[in-house]
MDTraj code that builds the backbone (N, CA, C; nanometers):
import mdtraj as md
import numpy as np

residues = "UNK UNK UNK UNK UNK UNK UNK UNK UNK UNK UNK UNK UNK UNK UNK UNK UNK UNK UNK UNK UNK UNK UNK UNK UNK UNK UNK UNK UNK UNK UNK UNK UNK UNK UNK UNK UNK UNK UNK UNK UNK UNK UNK UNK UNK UNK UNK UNK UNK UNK UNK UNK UNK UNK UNK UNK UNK UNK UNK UNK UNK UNK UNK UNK UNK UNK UNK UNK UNK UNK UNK UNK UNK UNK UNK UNK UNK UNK UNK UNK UNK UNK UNK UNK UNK UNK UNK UNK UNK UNK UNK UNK UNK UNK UNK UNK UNK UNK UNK UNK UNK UNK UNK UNK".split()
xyz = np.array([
    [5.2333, -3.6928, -2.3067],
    [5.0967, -3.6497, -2.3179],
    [5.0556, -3.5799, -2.1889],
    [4.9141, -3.4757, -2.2064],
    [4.8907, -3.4239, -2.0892],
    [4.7147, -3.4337, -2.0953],
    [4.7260, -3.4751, -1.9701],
    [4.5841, -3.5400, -1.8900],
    [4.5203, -3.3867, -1.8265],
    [4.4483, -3.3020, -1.8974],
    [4.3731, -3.2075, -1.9048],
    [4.2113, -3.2528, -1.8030],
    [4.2546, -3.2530, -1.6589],
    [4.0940, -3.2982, -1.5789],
    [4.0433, -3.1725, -1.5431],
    [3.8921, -3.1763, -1.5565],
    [3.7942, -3.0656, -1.5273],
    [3.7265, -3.1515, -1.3744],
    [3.7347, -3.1144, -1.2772],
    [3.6284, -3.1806, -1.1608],
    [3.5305, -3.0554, -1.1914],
    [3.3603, -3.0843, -1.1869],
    [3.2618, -2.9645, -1.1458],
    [3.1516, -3.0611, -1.0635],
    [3.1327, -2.9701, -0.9312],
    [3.0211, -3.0244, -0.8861],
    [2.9033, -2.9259, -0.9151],
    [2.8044, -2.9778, -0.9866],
    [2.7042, -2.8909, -1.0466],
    [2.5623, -2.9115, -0.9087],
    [2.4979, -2.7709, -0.9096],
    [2.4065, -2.8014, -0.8322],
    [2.2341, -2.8797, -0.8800],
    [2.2007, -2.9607, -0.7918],
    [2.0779, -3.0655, -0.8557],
    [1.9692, -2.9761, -0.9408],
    [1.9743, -2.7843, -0.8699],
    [1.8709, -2.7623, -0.9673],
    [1.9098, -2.7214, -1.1398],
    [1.9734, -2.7600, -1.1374],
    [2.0159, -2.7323, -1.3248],
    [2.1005, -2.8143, -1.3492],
    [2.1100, -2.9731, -1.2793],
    [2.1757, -3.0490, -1.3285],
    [2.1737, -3.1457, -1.4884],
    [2.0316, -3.1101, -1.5136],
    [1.9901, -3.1792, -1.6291],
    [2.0102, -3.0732, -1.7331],
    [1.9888, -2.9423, -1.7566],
    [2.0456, -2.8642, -1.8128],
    [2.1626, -2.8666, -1.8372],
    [2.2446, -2.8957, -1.7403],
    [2.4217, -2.9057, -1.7611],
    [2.4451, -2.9805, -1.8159],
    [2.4124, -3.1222, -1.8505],
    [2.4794, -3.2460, -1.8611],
    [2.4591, -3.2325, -2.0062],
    [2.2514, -3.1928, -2.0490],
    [2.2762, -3.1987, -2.1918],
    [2.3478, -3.0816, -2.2457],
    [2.4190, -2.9897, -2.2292],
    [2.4430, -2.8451, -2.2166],
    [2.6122, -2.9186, -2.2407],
    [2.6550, -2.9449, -2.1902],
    [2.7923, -3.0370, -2.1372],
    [2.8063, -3.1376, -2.2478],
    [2.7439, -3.2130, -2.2934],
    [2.7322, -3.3146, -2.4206],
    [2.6987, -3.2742, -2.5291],
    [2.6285, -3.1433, -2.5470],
    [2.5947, -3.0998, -2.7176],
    [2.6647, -2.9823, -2.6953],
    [2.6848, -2.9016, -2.6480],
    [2.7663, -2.7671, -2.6708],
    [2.9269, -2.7937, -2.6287],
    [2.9375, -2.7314, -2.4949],
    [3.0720, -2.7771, -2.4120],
    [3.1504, -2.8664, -2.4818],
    [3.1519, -2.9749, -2.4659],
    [3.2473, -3.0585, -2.5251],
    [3.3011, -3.0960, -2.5929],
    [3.1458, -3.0527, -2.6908],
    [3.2157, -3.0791, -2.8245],
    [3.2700, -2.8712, -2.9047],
    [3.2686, -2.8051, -2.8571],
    [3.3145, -2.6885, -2.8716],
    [3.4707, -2.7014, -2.8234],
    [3.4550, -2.7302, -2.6509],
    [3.6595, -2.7613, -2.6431],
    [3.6967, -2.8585, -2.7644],
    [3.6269, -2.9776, -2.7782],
    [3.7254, -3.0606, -2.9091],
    [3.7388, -3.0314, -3.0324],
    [3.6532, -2.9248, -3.1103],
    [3.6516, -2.8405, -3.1907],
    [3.7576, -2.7480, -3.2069],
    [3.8586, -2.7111, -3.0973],
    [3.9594, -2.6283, -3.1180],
    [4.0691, -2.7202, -3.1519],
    [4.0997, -2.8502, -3.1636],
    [4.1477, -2.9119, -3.2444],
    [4.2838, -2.9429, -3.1638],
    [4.3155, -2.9360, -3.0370],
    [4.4247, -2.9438, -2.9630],
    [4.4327, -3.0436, -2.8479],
    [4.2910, -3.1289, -2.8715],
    [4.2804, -3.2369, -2.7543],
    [4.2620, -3.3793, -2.8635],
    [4.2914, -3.4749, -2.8195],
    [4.3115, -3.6040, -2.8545],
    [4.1631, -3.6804, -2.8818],
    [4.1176, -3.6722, -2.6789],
    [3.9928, -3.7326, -2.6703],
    [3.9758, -3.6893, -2.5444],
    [3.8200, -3.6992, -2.5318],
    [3.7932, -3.7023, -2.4048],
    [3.7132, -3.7946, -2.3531],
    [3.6872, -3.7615, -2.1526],
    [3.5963, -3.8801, -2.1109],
    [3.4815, -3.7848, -2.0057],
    [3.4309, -3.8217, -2.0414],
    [3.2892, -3.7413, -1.9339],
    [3.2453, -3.8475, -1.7935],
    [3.3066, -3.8227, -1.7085],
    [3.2709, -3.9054, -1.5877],
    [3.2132, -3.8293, -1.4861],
    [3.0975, -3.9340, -1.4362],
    [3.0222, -3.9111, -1.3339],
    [3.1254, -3.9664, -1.1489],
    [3.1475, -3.8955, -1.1039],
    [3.2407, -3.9652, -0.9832],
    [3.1387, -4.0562, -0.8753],
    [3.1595, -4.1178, -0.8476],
    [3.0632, -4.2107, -0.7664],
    [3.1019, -4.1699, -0.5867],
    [3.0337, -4.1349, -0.5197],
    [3.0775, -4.0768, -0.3904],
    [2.9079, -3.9996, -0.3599],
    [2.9531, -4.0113, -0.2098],
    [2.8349, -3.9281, -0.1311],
    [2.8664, -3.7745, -0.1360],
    [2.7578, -3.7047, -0.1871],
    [2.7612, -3.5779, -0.1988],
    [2.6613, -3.5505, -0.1047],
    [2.7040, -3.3979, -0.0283],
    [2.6079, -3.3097, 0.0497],
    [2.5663, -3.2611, -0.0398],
    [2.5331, -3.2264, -0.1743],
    [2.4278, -3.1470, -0.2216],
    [2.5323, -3.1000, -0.4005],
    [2.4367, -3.1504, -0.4608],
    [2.5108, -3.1424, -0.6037],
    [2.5278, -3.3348, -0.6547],
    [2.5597, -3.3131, -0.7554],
    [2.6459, -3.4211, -0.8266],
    [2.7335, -3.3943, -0.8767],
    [2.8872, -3.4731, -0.8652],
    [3.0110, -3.4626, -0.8943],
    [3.0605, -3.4983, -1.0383],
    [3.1420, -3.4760, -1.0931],
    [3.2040, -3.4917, -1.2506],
    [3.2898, -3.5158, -1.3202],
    [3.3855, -3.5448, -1.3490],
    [3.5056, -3.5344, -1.4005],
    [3.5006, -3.5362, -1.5647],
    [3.5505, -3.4110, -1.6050],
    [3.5605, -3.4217, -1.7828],
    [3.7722, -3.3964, -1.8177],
    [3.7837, -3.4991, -1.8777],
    [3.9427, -3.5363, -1.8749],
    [3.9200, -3.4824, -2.0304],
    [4.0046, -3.4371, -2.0825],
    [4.1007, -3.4374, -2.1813],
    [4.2122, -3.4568, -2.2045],
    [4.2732, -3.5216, -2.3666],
    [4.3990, -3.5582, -2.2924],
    [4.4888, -3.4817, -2.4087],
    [4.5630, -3.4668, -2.4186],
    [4.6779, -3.3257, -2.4980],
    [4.7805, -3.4117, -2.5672],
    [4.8161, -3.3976, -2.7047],
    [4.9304, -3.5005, -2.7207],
    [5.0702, -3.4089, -2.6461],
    [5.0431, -3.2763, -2.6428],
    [5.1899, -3.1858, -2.5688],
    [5.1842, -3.0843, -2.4693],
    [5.2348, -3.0780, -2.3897],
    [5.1799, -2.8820, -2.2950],
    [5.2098, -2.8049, -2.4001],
    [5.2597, -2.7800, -2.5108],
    [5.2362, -2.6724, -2.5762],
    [5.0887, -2.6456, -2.6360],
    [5.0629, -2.8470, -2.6958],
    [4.8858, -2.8027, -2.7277],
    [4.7921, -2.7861, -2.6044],
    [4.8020, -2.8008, -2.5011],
    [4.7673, -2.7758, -2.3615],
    [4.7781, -2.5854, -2.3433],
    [4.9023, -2.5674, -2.3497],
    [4.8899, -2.3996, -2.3062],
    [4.8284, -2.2989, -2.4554],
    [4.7936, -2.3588, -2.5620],
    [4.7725, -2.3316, -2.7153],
    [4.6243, -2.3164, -2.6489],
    [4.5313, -2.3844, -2.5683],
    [4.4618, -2.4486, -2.5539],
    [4.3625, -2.2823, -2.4458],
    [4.4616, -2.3064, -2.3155],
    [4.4496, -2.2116, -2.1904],
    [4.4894, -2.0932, -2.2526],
    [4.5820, -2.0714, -2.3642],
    [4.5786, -1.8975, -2.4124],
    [4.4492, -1.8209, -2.5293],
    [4.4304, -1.9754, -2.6394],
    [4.3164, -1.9462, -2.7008],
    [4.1849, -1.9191, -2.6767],
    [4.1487, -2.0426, -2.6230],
    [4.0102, -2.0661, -2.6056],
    [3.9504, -2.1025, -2.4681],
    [4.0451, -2.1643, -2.3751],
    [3.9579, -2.1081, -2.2616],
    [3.8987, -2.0290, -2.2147],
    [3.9502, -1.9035, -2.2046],
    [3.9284, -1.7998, -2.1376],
    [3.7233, -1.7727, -2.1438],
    [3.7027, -1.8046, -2.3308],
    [3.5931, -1.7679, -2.3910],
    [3.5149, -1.8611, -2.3351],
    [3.5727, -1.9869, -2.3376],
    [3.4775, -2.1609, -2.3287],
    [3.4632, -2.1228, -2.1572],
    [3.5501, -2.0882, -2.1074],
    [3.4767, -2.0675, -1.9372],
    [3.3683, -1.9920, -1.9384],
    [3.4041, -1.8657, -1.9201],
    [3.3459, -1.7821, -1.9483],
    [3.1548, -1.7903, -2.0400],
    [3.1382, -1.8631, -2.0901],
    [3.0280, -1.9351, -2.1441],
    [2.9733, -2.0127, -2.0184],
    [3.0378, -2.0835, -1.9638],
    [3.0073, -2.1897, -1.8654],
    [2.9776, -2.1050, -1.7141],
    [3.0389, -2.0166, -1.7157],
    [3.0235, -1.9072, -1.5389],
    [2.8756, -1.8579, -1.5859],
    [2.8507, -1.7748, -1.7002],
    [2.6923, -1.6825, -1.7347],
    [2.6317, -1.8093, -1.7185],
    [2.6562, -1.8880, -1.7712],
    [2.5146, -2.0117, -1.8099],
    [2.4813, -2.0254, -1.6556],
    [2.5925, -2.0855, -1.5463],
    [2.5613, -2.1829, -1.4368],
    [2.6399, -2.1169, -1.3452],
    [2.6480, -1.9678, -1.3377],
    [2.6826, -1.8986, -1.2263],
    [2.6050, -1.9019, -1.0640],
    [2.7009, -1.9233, -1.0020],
    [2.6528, -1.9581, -0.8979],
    [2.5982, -2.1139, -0.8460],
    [2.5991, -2.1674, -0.9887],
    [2.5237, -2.3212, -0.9557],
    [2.6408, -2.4309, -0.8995],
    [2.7280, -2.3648, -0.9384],
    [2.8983, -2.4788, -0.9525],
    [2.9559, -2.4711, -0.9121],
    [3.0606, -2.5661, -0.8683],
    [3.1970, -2.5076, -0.8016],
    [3.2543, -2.6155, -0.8986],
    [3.4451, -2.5571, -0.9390],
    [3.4977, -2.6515, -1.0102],
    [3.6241, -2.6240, -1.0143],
    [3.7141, -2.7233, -1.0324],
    [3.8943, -2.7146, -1.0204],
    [3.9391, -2.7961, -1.1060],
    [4.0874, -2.7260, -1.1658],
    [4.1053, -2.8138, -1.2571],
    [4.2454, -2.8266, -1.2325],
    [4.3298, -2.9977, -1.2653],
    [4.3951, -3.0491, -1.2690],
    [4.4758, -3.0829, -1.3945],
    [4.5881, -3.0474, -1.4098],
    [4.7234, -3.1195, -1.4789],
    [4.8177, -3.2465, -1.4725],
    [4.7873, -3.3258, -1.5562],
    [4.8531, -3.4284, -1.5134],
    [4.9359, -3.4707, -1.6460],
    [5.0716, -3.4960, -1.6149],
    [5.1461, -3.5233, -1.7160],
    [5.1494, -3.6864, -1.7146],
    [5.0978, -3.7392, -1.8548],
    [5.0939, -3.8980, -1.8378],
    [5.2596, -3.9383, -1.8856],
    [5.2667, -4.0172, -1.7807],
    [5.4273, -4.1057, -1.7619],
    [5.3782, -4.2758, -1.8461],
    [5.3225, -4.2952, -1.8168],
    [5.2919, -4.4348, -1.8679],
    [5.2194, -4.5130, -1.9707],
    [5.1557, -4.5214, -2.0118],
    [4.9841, -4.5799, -2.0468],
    [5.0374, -4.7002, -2.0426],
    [4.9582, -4.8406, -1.9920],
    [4.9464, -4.9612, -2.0454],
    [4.8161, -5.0384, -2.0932],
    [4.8007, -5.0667, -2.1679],
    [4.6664, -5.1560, -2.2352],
    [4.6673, -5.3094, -2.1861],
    [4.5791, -5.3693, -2.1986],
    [4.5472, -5.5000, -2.1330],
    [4.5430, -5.5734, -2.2544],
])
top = md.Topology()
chain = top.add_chain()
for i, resn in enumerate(residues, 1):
    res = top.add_residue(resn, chain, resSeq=i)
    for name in ("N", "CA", "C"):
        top.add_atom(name, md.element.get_by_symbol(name[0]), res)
traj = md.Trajectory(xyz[None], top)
């Protein structure tokens, strides 16, 4: 499986815009393309100079539905997200191939 992480630190003045923006559009538009499993919308807990921090994980059952993913529909689903909150954000994204899972 592949661990699809979004970090964005959004800035405080359109942070409430983002989040519901992020929960009714965004998220559920990436899971709509039908190539992610599930996701998790996390708030990161840490001292920020200015903004609030984020983490939105998805998780991929393959890198093929992962790069299916970055050739289809990213490009468009960013691209939505830069016009909306250009300039408001900064954000990086991470690949992580899961080796393990264990349940309790």
């Amino acid at each position: 499986m592949i661990l699809y992480n979004v970090t964005v630190n959004i800035d405080d003045a359109v942070h409430d815009d983002w989040m519901q923006w992020m929960r009714e559009i965004h998220i559920p538009e990436v899971m709509a393309c039908g190539l992610f499993l599930e996701n998790r919308f996390c708030k990161i807990d840490a001292f920020e100079q200015g903004g609030k921090s984020y983490s939105i994980q998805y998780l991929a059952k393959s890198r093929a539905d992962y790069d299916r993913y970055q050739n289809e529909f990213s490009p468009a689903l960013q691209a939505k997200h830069n016009e909306r909150y250009n300039g408001k954000f900064a954000a990086f994204r991470t690949l992580l191939e899961v080796i393990d899972i264990q349940k309790a």
